[in-house]
PDB file of N, CA, C and O in Angstrom:
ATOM      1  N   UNK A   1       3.737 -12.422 -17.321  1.00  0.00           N
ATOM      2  CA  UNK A   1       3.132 -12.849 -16.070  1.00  0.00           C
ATOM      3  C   UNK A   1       2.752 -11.612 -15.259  1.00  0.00           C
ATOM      4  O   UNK A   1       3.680 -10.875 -14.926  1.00  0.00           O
ATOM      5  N   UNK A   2       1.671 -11.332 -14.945  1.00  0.00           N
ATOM      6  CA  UNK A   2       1.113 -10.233 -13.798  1.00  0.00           C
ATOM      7  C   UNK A   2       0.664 -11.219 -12.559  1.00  0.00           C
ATOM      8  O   UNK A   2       0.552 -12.443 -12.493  1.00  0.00           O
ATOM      9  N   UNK A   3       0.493 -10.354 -11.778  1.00  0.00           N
ATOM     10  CA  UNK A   3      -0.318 -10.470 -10.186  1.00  0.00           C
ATOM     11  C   UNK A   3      -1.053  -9.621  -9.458  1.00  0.00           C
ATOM     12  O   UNK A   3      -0.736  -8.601  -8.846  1.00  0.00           O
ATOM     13  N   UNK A   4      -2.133 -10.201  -9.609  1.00  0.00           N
ATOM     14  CA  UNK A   4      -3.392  -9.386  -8.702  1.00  0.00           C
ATOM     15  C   UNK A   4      -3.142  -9.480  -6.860  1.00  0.00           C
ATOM     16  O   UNK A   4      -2.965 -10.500  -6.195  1.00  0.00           O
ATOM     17  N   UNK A   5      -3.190  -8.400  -6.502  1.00  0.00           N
ATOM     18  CA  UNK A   5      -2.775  -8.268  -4.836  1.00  0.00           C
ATOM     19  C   UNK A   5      -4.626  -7.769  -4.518  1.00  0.00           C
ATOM     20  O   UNK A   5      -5.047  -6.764  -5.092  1.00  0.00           O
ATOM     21  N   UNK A   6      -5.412  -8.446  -3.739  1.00  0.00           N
ATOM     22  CA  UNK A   6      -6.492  -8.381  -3.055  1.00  0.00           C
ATOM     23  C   UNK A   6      -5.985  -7.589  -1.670  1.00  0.00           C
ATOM     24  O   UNK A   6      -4.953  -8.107  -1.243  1.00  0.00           O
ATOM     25  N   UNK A   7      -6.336  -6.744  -1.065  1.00  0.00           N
ATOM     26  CA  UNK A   7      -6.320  -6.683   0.725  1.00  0.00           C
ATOM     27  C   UNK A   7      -6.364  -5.478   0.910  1.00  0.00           C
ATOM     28  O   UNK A   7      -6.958  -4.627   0.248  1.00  0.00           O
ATOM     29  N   UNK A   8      -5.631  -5.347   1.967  1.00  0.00           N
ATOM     30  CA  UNK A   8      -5.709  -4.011   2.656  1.00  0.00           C
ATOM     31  C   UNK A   8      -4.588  -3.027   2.853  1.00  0.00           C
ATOM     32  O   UNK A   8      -3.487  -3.301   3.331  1.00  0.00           O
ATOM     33  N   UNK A   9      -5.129  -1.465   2.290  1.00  0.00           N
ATOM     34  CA  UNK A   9      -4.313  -0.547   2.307  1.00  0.00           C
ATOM     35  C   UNK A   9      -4.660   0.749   3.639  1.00  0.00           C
ATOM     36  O   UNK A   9      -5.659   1.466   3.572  1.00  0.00           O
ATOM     37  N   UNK A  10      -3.875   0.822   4.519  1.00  0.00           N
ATOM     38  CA  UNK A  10      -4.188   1.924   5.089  1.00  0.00           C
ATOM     39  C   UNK A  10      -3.255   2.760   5.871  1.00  0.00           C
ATOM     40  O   UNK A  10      -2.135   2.256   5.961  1.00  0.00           O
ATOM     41  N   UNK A  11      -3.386   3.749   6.385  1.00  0.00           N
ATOM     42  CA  UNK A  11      -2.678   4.424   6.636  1.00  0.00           C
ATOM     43  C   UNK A  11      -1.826   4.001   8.443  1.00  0.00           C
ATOM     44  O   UNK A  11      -2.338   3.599   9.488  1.00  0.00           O
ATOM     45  N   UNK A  12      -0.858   4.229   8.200  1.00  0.00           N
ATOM     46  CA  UNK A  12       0.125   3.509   9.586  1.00  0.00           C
ATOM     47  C   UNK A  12       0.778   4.820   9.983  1.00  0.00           C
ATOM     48  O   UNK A  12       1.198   5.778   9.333  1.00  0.00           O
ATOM     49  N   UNK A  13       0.688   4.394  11.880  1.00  0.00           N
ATOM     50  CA  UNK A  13       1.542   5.778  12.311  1.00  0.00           C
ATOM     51  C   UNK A  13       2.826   4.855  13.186  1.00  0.00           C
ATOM     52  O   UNK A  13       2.586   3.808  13.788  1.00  0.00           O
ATOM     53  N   UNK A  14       3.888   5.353  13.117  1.00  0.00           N
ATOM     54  CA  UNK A  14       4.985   4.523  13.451  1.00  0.00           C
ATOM     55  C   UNK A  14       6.147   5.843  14.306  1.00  0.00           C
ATOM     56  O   UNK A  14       6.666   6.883  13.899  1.00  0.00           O
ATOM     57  N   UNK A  15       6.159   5.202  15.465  1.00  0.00           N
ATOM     58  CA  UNK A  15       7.449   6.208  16.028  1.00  0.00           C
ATOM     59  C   UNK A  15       8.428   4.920  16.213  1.00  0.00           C
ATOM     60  O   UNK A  15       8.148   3.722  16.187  1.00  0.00           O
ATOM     61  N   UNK A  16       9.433   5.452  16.372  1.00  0.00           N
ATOM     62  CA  UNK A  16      10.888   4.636  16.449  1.00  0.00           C
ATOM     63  C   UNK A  16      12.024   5.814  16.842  1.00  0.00           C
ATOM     64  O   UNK A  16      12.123   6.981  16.464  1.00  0.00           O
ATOM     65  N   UNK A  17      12.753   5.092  17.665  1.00  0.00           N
ATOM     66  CA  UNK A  17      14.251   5.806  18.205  1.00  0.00           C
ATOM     67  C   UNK A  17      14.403   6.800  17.184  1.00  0.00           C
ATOM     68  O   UNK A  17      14.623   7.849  17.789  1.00  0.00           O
ATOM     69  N   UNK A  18      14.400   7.086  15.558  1.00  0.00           N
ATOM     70  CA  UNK A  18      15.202   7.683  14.570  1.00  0.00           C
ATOM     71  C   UNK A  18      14.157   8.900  14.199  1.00  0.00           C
ATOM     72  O   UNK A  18      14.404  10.036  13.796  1.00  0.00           O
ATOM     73  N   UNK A  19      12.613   8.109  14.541  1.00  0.00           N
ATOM     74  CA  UNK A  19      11.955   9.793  14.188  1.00  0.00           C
ATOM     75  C   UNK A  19      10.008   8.852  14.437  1.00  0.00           C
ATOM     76  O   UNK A  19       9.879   7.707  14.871  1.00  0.00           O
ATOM     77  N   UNK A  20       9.101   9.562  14.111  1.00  0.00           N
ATOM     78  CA  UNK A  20       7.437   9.495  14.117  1.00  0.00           C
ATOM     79  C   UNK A  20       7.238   9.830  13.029  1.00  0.00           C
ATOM     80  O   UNK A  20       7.871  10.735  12.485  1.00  0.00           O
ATOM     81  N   UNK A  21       6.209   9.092  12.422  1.00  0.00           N
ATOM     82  CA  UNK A  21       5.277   9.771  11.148  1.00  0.00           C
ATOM     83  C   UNK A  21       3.617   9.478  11.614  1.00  0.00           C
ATOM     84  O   UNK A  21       3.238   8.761  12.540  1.00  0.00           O
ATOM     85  N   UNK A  22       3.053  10.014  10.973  1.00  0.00           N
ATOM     86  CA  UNK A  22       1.261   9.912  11.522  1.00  0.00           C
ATOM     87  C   UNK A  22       0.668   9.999  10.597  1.00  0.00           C
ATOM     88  O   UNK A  22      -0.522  10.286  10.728  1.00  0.00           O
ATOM     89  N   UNK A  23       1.302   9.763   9.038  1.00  0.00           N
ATOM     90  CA  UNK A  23       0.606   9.087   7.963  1.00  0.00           C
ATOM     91  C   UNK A  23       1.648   8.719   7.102  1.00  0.00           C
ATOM     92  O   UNK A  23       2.345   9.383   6.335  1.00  0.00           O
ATOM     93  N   UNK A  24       1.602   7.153   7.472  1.00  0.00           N
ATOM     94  CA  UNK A  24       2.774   6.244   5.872  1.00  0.00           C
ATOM     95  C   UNK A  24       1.842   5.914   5.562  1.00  0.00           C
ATOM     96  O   UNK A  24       0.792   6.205   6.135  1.00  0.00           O
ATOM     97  N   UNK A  25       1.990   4.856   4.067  1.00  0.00           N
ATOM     98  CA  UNK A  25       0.994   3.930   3.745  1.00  0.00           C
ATOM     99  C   UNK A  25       1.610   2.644   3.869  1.00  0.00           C
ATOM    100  O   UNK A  25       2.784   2.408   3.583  1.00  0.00           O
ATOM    101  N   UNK A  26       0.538   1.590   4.430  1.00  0.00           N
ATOM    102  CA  UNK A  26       0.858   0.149   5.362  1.00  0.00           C
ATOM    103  C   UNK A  26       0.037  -0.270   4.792  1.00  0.00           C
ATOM    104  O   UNK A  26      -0.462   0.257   3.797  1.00  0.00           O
ATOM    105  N   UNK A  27      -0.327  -1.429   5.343  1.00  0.00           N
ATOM    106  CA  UNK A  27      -1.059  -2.353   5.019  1.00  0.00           C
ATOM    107  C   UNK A  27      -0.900  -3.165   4.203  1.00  0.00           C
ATOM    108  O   UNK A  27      -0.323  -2.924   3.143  1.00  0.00           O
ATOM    109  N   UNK A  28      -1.595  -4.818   4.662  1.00  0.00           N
ATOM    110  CA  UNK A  28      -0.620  -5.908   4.088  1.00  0.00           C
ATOM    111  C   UNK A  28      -0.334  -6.015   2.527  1.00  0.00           C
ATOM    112  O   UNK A  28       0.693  -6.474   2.026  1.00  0.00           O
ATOM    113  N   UNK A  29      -1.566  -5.444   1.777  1.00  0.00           N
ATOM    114  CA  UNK A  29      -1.311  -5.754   0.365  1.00  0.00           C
ATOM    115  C   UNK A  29      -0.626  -4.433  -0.291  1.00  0.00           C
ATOM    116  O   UNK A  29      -0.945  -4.310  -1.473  1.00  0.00           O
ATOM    117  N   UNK A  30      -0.040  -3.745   0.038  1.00  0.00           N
ATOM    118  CA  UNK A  30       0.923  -2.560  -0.175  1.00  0.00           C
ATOM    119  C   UNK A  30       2.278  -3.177   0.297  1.00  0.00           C
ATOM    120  O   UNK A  30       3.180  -2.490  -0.182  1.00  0.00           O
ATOM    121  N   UNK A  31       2.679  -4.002   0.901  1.00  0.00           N
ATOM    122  CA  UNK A  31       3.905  -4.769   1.396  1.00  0.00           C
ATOM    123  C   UNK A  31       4.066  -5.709   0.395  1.00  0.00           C
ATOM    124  O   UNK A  31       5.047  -5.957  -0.307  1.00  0.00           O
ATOM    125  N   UNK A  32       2.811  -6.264   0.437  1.00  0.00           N
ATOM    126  CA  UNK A  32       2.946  -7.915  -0.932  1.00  0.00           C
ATOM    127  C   UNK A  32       3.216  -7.411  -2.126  1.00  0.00           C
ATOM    128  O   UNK A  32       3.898  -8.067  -2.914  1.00  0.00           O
ATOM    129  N   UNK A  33       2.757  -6.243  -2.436  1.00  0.00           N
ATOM    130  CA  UNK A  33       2.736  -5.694  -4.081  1.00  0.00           C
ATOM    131  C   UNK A  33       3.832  -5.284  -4.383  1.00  0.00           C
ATOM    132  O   UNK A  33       4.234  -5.281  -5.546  1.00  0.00           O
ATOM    133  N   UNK A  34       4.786  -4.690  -2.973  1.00  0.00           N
ATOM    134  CA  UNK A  34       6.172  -3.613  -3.455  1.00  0.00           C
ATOM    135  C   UNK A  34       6.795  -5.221  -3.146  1.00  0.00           C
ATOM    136  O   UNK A  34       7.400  -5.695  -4.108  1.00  0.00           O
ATOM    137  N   UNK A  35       6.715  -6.026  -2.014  1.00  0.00           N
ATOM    138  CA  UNK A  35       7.480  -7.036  -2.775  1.00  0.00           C
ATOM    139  C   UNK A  35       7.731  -8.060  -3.935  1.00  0.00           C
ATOM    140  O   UNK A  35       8.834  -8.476  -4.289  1.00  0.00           O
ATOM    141  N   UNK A  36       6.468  -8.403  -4.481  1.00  0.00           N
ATOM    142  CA  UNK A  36       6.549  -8.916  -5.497  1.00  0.00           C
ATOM    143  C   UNK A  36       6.727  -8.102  -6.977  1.00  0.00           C
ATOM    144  O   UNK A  36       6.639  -8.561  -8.116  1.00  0.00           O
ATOM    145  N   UNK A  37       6.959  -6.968  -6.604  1.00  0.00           N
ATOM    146  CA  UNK A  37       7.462  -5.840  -7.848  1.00  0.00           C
ATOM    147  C   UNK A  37       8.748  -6.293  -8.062  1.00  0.00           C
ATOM    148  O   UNK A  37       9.154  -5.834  -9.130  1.00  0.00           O
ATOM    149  N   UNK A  38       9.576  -6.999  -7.512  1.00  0.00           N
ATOM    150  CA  UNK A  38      10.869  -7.741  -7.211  1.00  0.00           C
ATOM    151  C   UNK A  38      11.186  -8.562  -8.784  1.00  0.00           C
ATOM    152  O   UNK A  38      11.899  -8.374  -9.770  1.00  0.00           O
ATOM    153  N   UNK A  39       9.968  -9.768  -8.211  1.00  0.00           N
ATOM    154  CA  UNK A  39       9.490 -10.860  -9.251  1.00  0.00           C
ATOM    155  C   UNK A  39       9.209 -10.782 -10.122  1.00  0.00           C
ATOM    156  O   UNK A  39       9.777 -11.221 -11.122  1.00  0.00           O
ATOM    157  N   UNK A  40       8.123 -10.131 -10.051  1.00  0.00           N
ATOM    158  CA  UNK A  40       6.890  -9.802 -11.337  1.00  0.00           C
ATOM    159  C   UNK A  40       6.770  -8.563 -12.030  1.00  0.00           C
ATOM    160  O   UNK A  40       6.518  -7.584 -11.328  1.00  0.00           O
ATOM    161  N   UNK A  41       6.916  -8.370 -13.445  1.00  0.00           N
ATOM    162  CA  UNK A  41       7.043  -7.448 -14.286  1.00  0.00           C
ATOM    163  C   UNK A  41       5.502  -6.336 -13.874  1.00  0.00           C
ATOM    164  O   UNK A  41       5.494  -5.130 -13.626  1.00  0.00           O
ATOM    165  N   UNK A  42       4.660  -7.046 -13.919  1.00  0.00           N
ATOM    166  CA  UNK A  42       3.083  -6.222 -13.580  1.00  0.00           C
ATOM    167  C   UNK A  42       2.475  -6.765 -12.397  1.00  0.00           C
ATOM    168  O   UNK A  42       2.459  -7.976 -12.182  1.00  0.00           O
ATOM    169  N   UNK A  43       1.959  -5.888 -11.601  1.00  0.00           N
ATOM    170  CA  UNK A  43       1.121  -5.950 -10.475  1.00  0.00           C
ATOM    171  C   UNK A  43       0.173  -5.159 -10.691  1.00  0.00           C
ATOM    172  O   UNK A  43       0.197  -4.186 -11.445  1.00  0.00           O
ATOM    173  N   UNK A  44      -1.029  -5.673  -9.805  1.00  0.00           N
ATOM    174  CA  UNK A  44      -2.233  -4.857 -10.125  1.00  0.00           C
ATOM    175  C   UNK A  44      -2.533  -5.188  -8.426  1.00  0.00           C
ATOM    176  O   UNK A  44      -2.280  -6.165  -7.720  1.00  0.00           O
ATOM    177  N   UNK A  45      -3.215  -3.828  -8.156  1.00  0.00           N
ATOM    178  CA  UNK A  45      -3.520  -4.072  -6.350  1.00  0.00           C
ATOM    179  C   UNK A  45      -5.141  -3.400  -6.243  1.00  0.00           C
ATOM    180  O   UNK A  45      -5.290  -2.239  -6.623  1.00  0.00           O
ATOM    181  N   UNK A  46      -5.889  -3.886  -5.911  1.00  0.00           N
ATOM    182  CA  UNK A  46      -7.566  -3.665  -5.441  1.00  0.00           C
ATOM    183  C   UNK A  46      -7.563  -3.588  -3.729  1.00  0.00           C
ATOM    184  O   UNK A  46      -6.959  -4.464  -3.111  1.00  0.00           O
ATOM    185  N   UNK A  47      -8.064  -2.813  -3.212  1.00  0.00           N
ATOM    186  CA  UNK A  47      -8.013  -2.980  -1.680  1.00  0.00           C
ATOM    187  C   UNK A  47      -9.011  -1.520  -1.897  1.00  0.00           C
ATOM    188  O   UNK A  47      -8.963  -0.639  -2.755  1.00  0.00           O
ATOM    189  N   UNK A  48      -9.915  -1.723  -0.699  1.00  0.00           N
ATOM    190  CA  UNK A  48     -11.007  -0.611  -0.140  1.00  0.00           C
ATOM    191  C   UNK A  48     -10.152   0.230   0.653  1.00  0.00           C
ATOM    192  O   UNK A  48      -9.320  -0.266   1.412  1.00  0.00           O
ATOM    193  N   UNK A  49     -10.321   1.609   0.514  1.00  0.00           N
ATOM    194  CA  UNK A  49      -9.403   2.800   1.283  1.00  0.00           C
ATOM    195  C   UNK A  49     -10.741   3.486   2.002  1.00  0.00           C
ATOM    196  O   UNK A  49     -11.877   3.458   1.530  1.00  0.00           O
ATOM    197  N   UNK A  50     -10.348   4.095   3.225  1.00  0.00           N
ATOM    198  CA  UNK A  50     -11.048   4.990   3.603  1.00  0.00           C
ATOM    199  C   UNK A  50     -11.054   6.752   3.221  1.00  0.00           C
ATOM    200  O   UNK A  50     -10.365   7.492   2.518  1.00  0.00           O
ATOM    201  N   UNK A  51     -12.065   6.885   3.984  1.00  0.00           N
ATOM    202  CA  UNK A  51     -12.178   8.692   2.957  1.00  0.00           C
ATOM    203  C   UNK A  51     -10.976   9.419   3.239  1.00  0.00           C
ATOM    204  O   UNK A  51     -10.777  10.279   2.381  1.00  0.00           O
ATOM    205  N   UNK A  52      -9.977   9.374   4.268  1.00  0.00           N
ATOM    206  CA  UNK A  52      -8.910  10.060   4.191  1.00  0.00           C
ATOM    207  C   UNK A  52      -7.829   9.489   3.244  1.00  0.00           C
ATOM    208  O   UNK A  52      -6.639   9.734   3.444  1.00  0.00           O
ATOM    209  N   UNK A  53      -8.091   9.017   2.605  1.00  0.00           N
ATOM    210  CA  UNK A  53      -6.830   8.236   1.732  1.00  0.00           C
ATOM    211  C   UNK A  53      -7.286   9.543   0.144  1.00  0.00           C
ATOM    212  O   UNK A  53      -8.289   9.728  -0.545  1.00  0.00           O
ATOM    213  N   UNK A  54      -5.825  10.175   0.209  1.00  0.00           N
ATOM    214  CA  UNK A  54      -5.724  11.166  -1.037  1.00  0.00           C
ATOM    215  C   UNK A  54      -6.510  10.666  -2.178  1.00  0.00           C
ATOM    216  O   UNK A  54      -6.446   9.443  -2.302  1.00  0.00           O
ATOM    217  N   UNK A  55      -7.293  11.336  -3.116  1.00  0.00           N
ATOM    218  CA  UNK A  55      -8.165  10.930  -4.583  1.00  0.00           C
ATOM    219  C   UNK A  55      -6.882  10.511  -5.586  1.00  0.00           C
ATOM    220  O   UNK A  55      -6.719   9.550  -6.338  1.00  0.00           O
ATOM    221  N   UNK A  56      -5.900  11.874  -5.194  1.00  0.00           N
ATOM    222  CA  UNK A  56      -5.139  11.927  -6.529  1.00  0.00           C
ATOM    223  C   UNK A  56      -4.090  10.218  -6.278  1.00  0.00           C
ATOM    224  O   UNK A  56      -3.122   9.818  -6.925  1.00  0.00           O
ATOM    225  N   UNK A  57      -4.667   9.704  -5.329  1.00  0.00           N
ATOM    226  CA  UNK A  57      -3.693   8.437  -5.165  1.00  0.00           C
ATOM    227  C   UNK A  57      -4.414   6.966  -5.946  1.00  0.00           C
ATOM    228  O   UNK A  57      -3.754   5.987  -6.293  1.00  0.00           O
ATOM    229  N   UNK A  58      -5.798   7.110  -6.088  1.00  0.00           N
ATOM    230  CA  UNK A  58      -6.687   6.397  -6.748  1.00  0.00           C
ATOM    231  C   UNK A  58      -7.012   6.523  -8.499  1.00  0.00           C
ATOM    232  O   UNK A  58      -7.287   7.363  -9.356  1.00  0.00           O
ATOM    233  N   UNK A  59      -6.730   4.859  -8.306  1.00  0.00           N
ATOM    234  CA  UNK A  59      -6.920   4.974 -10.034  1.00  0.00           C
ATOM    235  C   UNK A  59      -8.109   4.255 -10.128  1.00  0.00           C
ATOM    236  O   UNK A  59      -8.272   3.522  -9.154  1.00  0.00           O
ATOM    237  N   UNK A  60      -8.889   4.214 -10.860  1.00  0.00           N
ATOM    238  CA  UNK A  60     -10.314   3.909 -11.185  1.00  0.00           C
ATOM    239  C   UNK A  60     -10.333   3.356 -12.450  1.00  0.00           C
ATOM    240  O   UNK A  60     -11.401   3.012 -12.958  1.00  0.00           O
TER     241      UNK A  60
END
């Protein structure tokens, strides 16, 4: 059994009491995919990135 994750990946800046970052990666179908990595033996994730999103992070 696999699962295709459609949506959106992008970059999130988050401060909190413990510390700031000003580049994680967020976005909803990066949440759905690491959770259903749980479930499902294979995931496959498609989502449009913008030009600051690293090359070496893209598979083609």
């Amino acid at each position: 059994m696999s699962l295709l994750t459609v949506g959106s990946v992008a970059f999130d800046k988050l401060e909190t009491p413990f510390g700031k970052t000003d580049k994680i990666i967020g976005g909803a179908a990066t949440f759905i995919t690491l959770t259903a990595s749980y479930f499902v033996k294979k995931n496959n994730l498609v989502a449009v990135v913008g030009e600051d999103f690293p090359q070496e992070m893209v598979i083609r």
